[in-house]
DSSP file (Angstrom, degrees, kcal/mol; ACC not computed):
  #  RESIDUE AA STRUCTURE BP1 BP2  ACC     N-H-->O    O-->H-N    N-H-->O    O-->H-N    TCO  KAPPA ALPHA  PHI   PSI    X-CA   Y-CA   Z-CA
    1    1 A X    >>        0   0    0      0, 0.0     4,-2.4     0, 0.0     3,-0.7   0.000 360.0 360.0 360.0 -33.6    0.0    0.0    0.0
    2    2 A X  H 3>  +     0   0    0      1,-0.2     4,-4.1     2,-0.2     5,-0.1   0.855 360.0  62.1 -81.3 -24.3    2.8    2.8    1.1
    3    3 A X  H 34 S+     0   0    0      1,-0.2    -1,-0.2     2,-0.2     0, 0.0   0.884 106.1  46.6 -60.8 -22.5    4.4    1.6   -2.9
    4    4 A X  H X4 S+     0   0    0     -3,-0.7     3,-1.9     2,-0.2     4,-0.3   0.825 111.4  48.6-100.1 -48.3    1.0    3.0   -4.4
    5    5 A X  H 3< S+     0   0    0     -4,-2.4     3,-0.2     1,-0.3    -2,-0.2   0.803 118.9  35.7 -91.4   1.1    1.0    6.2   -2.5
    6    6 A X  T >< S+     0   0    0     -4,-4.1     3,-1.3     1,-0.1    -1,-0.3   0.139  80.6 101.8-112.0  36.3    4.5    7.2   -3.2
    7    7 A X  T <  S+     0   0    0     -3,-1.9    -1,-0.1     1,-0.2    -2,-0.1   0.664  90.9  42.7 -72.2   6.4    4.6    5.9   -6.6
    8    8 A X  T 3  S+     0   0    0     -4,-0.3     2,-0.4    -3,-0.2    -1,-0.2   0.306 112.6  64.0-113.4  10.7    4.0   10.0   -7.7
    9    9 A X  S <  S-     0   0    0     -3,-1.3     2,-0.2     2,-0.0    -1,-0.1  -0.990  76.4-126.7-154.5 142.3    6.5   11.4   -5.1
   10   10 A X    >>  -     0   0    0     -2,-0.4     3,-6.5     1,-0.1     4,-0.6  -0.577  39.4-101.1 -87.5 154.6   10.2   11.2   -4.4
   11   11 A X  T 34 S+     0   0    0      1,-0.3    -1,-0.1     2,-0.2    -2,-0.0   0.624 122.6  58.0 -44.7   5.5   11.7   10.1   -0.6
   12   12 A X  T 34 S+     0   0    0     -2,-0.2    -1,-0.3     1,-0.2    55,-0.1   0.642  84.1  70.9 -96.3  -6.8   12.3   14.0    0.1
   13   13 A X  T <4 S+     0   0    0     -3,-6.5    54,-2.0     1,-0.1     2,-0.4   0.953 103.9  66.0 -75.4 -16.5    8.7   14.8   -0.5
   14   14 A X  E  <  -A   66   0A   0     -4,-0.6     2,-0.4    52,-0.3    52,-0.2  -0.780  63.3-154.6-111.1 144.3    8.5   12.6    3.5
   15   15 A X  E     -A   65   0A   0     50,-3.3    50,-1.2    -2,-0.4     2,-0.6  -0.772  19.7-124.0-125.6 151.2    9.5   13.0    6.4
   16   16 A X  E     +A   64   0A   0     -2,-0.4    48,-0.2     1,-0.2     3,-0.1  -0.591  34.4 165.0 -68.8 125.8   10.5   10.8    9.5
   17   17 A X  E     +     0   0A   0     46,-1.3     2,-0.3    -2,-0.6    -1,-0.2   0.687  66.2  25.7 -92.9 -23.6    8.1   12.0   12.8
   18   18 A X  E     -A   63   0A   0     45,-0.7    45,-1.7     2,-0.1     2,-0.4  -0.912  56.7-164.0-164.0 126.6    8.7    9.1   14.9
   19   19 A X  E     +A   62   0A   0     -2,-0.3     2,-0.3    43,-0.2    43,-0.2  -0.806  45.4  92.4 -82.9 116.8   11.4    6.2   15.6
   20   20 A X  E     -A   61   0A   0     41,-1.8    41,-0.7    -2,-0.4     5,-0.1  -0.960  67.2 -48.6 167.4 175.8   10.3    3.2   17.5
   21   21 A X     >  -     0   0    0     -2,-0.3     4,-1.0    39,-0.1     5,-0.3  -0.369  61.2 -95.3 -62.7 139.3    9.1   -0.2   18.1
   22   22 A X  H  > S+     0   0    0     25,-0.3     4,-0.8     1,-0.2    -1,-0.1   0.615 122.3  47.1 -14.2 -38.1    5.7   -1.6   16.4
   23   23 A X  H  > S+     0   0    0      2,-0.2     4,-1.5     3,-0.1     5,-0.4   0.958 117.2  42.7 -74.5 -63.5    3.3   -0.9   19.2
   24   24 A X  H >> S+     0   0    0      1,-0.2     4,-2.4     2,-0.2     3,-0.9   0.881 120.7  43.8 -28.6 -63.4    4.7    2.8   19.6
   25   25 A X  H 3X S+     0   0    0     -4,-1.0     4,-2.7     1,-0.3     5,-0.3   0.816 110.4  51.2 -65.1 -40.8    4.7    3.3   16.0
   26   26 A X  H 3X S+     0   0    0     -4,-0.8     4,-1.3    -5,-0.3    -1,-0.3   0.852 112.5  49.4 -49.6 -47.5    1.4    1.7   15.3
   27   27 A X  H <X S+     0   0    0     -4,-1.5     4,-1.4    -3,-0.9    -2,-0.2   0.657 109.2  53.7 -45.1 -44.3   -0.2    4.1   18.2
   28   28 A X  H  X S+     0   0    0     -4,-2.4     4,-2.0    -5,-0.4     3,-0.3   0.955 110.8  43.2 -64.9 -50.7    1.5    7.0   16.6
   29   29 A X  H >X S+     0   0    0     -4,-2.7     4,-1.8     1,-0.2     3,-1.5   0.996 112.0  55.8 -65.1 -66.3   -0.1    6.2   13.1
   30   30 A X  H 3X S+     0   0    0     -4,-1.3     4,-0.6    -5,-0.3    -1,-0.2   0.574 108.7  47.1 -68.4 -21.2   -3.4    5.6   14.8
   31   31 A X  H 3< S+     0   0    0     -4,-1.4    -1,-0.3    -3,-0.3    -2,-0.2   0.789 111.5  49.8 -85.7 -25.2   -3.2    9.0   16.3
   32   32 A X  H X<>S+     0   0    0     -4,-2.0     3,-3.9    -3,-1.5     5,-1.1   0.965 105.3  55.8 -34.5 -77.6   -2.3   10.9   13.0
   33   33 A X  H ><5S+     0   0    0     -4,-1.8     3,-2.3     1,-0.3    -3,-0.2   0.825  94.3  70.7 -69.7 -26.1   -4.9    9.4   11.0
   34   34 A X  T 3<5S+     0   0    0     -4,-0.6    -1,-0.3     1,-0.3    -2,-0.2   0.617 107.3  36.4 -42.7 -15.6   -7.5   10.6   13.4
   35   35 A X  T < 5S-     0   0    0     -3,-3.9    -1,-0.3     2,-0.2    -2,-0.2   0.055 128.7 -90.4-121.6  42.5   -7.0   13.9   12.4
   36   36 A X  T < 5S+     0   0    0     -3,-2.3     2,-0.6     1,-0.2    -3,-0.2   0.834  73.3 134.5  92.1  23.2   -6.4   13.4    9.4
   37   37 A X      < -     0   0    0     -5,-1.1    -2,-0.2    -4,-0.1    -1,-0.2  -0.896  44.3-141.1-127.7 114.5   -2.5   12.8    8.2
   38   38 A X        +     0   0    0     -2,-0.6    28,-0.4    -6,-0.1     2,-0.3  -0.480  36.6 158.4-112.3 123.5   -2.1   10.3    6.1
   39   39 A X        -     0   0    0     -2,-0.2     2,-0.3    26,-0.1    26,-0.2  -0.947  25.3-150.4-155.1 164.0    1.2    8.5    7.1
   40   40 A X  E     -B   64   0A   0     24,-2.4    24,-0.6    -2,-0.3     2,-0.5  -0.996  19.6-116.4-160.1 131.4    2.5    5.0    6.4
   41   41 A X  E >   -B   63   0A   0     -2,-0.3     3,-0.6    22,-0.2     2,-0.3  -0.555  27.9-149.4 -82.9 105.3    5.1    2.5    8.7
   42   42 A X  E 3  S+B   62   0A   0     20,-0.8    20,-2.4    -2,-0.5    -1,-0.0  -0.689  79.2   6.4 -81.8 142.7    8.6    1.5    7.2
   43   43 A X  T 3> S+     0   0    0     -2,-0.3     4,-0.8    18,-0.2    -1,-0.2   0.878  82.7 147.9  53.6  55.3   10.6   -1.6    7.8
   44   44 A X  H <> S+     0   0    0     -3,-0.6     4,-0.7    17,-0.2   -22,-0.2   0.969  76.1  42.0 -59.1 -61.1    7.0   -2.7    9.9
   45   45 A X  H  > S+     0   0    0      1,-0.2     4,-0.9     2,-0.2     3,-0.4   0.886 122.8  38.2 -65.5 -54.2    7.8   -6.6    8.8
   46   46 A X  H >> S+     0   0    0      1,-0.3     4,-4.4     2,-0.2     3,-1.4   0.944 117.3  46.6 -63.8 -62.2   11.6   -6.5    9.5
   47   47 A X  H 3X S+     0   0    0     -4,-0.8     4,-0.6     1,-0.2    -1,-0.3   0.528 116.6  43.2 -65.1  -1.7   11.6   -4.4   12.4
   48   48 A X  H 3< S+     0   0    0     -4,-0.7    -1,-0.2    -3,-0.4    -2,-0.2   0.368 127.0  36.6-105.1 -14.7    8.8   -6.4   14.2
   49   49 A X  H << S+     0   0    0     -3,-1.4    -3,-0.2    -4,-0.9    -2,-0.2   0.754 142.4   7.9-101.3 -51.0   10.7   -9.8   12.8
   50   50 A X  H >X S+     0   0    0     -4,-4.4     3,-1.6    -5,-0.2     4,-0.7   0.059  70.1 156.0-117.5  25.4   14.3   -8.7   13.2
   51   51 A X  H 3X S+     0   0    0     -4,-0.6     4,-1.2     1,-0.2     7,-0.9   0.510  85.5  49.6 -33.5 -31.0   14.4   -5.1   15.2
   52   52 A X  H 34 S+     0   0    0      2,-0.1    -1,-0.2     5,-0.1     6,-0.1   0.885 109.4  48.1 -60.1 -50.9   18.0   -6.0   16.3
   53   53 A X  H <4 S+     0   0    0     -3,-1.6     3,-0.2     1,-0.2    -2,-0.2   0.993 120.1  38.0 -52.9 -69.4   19.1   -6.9   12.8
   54   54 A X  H  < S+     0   0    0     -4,-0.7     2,-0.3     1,-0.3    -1,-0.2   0.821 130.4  17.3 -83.5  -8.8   17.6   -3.5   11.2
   55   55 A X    ><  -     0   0    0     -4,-1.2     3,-1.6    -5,-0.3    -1,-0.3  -0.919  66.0-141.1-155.1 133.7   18.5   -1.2   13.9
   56   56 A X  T 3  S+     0   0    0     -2,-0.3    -1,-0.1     1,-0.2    -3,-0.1   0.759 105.4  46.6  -9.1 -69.3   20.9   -1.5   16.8
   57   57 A X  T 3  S-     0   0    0      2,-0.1    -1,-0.2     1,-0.1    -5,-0.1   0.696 116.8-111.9 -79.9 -14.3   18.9    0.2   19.6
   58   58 A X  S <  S+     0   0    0     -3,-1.6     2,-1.5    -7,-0.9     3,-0.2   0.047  84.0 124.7 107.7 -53.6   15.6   -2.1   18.4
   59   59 A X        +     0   0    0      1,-0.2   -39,-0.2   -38,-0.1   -38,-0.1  -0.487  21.2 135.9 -22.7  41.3   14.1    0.8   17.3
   60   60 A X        +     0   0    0     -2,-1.5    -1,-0.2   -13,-0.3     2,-0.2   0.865  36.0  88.4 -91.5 -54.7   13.5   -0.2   13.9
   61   61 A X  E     -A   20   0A   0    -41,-0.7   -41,-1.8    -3,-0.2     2,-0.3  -0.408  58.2-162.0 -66.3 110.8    9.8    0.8   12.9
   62   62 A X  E     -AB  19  42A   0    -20,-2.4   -20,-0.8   -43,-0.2   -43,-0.2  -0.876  13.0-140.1-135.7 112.2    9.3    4.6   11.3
   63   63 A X  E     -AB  18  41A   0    -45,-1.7   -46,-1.3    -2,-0.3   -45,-0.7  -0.112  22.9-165.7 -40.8 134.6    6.5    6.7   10.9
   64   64 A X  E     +AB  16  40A   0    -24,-0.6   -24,-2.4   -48,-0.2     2,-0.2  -0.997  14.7 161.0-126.2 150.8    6.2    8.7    7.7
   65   65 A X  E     -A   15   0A   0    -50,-1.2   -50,-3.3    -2,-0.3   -26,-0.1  -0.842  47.7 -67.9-143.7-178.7    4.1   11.6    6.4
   66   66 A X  E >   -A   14   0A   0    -28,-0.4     3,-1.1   -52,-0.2     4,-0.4  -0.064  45.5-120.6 -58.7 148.2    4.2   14.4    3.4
   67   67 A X  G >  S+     0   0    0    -54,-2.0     3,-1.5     1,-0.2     4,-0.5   0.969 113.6  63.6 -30.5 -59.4    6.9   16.9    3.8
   68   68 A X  G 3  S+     0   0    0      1,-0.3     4,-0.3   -55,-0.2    -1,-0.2   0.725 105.9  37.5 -52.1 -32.7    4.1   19.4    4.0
   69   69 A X  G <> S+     0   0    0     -3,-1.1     4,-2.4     1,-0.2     5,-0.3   0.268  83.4 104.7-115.5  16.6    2.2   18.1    7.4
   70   70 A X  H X> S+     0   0    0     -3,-1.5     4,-4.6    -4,-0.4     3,-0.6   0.961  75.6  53.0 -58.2 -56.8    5.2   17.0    9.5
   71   71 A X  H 3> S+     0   0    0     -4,-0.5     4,-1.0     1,-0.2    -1,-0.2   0.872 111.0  52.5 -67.1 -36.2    5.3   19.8   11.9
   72   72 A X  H 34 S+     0   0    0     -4,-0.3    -2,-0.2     2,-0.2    -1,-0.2   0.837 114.6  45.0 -42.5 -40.4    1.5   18.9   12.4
   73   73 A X  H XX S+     0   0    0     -4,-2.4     4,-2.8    -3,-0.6     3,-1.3   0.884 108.5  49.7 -75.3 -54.0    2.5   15.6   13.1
   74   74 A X  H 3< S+     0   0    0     -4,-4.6    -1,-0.2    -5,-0.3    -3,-0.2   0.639 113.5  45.7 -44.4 -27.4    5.1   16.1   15.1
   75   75 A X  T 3X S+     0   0    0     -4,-1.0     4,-0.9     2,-0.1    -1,-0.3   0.401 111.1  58.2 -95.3  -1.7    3.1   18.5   17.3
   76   76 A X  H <> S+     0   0    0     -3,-1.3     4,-1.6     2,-0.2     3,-0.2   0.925 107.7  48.0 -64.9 -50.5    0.0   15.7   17.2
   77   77 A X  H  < S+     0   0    0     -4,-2.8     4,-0.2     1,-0.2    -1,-0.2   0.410 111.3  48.4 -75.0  -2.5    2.4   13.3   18.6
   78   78 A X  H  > S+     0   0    0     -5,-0.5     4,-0.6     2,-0.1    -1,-0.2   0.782 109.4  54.1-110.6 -17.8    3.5   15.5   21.2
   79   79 A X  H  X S+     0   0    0     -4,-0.9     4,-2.5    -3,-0.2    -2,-0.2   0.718 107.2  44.5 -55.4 -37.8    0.3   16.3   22.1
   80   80 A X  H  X S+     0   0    0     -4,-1.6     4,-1.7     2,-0.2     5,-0.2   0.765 114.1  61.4 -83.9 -26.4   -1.1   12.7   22.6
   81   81 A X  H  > S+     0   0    0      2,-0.2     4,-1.3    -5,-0.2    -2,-0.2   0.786 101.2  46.2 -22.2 -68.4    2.2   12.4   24.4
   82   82 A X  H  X S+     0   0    0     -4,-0.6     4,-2.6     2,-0.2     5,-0.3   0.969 112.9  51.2 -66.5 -56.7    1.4   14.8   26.7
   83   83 A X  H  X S+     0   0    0     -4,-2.5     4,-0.5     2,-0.2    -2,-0.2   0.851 106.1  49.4 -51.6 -44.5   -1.9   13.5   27.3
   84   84 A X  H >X S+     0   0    0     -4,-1.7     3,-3.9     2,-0.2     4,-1.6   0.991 108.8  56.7 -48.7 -78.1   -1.2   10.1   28.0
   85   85 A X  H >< S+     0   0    0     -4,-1.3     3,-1.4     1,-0.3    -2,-0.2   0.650 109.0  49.5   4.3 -78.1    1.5   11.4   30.4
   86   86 A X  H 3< S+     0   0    0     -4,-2.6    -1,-0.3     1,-0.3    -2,-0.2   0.290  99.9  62.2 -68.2  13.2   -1.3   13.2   32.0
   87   87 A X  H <<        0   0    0     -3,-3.9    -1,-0.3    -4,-0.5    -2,-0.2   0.743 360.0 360.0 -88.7 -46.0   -3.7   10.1   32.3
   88   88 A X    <<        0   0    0     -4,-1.6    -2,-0.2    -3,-1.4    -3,-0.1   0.558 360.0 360.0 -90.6 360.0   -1.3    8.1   34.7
């Protein structure tokens, strides 16, 4: 699916928002696309099969969205961040 929606666009038009394991990363997408920022998970298979193997720290799994909404994302995910925080 992420091959069909950048078959029109080169890797600069996206940008990383978030580094981390499957669950994290999975949460992170799932908070995005609730409002509405269309973003799609590298290395899910590999980092969730081999996380050592594709990154060091484990950290394998990385969100991506359009150049253009990053700083949206970035402050979505620090927002939902924040909330959780304030939840425990």
């Amino acid at each position: 699916m992420m091959a069909a929606a950048m078959a029109n666009q080169t890797p600069g038009d996206f940008a990383v928002v978030f580094t981390g394991q499957i669950t994290e990363a999975d949460l992170v997408k799932f908070v995005l696309q609730q409002v509405g920022i269309r973003c799609w998970l590298e290395n899910e298979q590999m980092g969730t099969a081999l996380p050592g193997v594709v990154s060091p720290t484990g950290s394998a799994v990385r969100v991506l969205v359009a150049e253009g909404d990053a700083d949206k994302a970035k402050a979505e995910i620090k927002r939902s961040q924040q909330d959780e925080t304030t939840e425990e």
